[in-house]
KOLTOR-837477 format. One record per residue: residue in one letter; x, y, z of N, C-alpha, C, O, CB in turn. Coordinates in steps of 0.05 Angstrom, whole numbers, padded with zeros to 5 digits, always signed. Glycine has a CB too. Example, Ala and Ser with C-alpha at 12.3 -4.5 7.8 and 13.67 -1.06 7.14 Angstrom:
# residues 2
A+00264-00114+00156+00246-00090+00156+00264-00066+00156+00285-00066+00169+00226-00089+00181/S+00257-00045+00142+00273-00021+00143+00258+00001+00157+00268+00023+00161+00282-00012+00114/
END
This chain:
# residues 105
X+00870+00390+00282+00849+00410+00283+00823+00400+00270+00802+00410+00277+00859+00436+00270/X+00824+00378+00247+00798+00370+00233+00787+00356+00247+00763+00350+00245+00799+00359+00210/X+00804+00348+00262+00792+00315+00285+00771+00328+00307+00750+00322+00316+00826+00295+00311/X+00792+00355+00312+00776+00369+00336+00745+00379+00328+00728+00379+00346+00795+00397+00346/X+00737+00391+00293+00725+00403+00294+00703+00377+00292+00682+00380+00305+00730+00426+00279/X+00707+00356+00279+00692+00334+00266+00682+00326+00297+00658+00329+00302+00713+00309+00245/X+00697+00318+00316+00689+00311+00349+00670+00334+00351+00647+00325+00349+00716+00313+00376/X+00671+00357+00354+00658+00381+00359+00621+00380+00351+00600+00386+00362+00675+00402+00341/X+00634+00370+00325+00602+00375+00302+00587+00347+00309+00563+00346+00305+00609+00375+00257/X+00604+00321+00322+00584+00300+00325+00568+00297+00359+00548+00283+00366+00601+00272+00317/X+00586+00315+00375+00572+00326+00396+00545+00347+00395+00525+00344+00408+00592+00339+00407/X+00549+00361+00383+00521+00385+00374+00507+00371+00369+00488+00367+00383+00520+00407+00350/X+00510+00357+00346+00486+00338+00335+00476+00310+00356+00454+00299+00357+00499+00324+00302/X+00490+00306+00364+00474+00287+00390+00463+00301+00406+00449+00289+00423+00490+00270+00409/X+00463+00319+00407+00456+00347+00439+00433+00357+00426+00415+00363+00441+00484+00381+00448/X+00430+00360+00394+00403+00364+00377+00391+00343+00375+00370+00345+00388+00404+00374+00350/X+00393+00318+00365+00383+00300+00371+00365+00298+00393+00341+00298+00391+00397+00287+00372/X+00381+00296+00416+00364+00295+00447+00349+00311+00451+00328+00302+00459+00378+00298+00472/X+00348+00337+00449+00338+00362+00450+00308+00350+00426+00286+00346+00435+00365+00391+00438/X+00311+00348+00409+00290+00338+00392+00269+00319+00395+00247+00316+00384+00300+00331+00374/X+00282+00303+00417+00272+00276+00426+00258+00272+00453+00247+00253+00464+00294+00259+00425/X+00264+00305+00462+00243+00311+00490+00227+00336+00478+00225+00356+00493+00262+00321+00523/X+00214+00336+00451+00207+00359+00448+00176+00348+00444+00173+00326+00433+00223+00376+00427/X+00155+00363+00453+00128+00344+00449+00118+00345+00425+00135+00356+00410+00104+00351+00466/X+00093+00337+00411+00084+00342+00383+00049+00335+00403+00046+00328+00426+00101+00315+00349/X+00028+00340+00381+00005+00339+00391-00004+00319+00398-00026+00322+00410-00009+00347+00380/X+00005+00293+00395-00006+00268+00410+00018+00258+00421+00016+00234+00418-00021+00245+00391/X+00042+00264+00433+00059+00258+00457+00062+00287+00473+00057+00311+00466+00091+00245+00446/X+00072+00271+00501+00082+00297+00510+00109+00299+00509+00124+00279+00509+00075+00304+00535/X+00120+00327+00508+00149+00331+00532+00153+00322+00556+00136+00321+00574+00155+00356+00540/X+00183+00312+00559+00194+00309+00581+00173+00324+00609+00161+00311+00625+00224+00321+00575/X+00173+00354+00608+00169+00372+00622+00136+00373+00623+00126+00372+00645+00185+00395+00612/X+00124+00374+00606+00103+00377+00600+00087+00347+00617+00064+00347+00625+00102+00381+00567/X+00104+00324+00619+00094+00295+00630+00085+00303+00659+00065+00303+00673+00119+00271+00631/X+00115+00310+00659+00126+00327+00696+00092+00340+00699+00073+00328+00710+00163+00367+00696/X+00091+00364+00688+00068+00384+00691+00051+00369+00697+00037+00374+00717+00060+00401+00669/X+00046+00344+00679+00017+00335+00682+00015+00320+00706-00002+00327+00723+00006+00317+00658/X+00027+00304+00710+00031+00284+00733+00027+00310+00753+00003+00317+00751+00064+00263+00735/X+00039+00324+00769+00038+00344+00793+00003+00357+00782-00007+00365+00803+00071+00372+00794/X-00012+00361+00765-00037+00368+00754-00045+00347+00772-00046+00346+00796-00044+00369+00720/X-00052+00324+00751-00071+00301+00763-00064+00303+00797-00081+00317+00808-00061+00266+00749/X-00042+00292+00815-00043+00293+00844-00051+00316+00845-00054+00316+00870-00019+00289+00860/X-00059+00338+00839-00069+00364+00856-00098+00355+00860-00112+00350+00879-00067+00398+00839/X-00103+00354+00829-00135+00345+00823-00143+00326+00847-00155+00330+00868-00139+00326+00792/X-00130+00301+00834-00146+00267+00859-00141+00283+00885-00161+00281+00900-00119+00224+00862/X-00119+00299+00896-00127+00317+00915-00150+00319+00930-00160+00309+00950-00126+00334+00907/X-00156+00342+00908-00179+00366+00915-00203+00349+00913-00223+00355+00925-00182+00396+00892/X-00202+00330+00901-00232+00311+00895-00232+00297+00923-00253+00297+00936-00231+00283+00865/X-00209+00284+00933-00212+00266+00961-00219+00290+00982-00241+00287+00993-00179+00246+00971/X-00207+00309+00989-00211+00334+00996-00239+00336+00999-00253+00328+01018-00200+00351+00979/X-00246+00348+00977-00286+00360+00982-00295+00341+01002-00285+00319+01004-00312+00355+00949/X-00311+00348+01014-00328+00340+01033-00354+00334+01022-00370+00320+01035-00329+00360+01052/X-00361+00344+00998-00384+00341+00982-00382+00313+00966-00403+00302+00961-00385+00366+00962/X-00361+00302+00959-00349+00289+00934-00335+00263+00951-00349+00244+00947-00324+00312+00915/X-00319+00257+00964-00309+00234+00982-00313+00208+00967-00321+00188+00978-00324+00232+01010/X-00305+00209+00940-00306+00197+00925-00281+00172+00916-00266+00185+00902-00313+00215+00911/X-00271+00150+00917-00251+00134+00910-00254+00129+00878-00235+00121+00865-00252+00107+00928/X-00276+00135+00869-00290+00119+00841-00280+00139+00820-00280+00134+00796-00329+00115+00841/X-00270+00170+00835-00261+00184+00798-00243+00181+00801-00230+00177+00822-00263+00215+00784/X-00234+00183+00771-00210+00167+00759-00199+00203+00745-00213+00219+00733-00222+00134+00729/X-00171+00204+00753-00166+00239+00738-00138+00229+00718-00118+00219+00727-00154+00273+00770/X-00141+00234+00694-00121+00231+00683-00111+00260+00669-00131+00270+00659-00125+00210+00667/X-00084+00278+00665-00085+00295+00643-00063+00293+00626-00041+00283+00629-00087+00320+00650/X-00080+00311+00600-00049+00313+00580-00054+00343+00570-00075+00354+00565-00045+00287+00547/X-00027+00352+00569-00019+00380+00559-00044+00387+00575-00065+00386+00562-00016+00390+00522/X-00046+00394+00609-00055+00412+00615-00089+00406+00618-00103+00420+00633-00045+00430+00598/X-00100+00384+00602-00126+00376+00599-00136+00352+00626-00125+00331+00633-00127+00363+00567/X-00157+00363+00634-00162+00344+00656-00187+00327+00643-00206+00340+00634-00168+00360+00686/X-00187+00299+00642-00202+00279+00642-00211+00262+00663-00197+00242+00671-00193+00269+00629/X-00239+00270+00674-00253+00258+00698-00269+00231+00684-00281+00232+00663-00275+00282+00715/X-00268+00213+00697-00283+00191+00697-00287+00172+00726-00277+00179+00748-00273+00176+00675/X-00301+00147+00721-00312+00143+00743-00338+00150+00734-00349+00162+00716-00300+00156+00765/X-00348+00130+00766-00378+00122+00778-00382+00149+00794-00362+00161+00803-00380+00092+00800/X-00404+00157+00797-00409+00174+00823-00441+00174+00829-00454+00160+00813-00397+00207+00818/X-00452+00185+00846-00483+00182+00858-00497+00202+00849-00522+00202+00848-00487+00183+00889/X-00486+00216+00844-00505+00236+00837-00503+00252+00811-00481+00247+00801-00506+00255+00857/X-00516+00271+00794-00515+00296+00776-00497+00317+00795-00476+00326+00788-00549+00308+00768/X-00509+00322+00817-00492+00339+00833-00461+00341+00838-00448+00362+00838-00502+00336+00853/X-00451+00316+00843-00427+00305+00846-00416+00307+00822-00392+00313+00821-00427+00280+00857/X-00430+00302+00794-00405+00302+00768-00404+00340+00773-00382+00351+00777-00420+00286+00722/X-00427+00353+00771-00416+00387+00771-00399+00384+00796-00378+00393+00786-00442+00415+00776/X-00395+00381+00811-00378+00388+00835-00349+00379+00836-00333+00389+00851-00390+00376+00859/X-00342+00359+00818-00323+00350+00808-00309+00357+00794-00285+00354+00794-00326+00338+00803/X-00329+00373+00771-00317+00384+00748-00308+00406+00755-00288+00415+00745-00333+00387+00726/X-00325+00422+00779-00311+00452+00790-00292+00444+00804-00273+00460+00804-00330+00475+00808/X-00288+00430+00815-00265+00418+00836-00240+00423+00817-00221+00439+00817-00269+00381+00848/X-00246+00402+00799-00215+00402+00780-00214+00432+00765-00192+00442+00767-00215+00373+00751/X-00232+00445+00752-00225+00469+00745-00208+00494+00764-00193+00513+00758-00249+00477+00736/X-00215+00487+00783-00202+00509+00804-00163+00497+00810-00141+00508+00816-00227+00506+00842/X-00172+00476+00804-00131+00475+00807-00125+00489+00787-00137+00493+00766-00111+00443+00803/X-00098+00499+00798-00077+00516+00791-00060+00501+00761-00039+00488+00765-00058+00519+00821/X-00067+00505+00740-00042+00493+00714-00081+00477+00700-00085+00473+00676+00000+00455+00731/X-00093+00475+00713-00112+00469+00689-00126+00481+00669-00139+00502+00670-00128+00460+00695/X-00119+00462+00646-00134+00488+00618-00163+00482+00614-00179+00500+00610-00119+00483+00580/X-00170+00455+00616-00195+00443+00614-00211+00426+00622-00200+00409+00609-00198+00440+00602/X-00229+00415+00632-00236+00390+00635-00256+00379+00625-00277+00392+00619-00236+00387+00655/X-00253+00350+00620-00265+00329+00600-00278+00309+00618-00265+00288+00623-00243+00314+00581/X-00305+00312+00629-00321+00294+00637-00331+00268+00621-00347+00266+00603-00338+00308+00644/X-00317+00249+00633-00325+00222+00616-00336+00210+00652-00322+00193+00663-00289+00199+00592/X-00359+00221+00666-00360+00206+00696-00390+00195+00685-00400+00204+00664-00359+00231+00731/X-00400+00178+00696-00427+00168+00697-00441+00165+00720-00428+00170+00741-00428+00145+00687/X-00468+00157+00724-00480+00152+00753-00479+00123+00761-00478+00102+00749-00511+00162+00754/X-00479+00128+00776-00476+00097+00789-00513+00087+00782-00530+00105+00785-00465+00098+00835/X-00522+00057+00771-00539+00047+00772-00546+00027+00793-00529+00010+00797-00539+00043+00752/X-00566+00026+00806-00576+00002+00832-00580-00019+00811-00587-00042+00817-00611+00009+00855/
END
């Protein structure tokens, strides 16, 4: 019966362990939270190839916990606002972080 309970208690504690070890803190993510972001970003690079305004290859969309980070070249002032509303309108975004610049001749 001690064997059984001692097996018992080193199971829980590996099952906490793991459980602990997909749990995020403020500079990693969760397991789940990765998931989230990754399906974020493809919506985003989406909606950016998408616009008809924007037809852009040059932004770059990365997120974490929910945060969208645009960068990249683009042509215009017009195009970084159009970009930035682009990514705000997907569905799971909390924010976005324009790091885009203009393209120089």
């Amino acid at each position: 019966m001690k064997q059984l309970k001692y097996i018992v208690n080193i199971i829980l504690a590996a099952a906490l362990l793991a459980l602990v070890g997909c749990a995020s803190t403020a500079k990693n993510e969760g397991t789940g939270e990765y998931i989230d972001d990754s399906v974020i970003t493809a919506k985003v690079k989406a909606a950016v190839l998408n616009d008809e305004a924007l037809k852009s290859a040059e932004i770059n969309v990365g997120t974490f916990k929910g945060v969208v980070q645009l960068s990249g070249f683009v042509s215009s002032e017009s195009d970084i606002c159009k970009a930035v509303d682009v990514a705000r309108k997907v569905n799971g975004v909390k924010s976005v972080k324009n790091d885009m610049h203009l393209k120089t001749n």
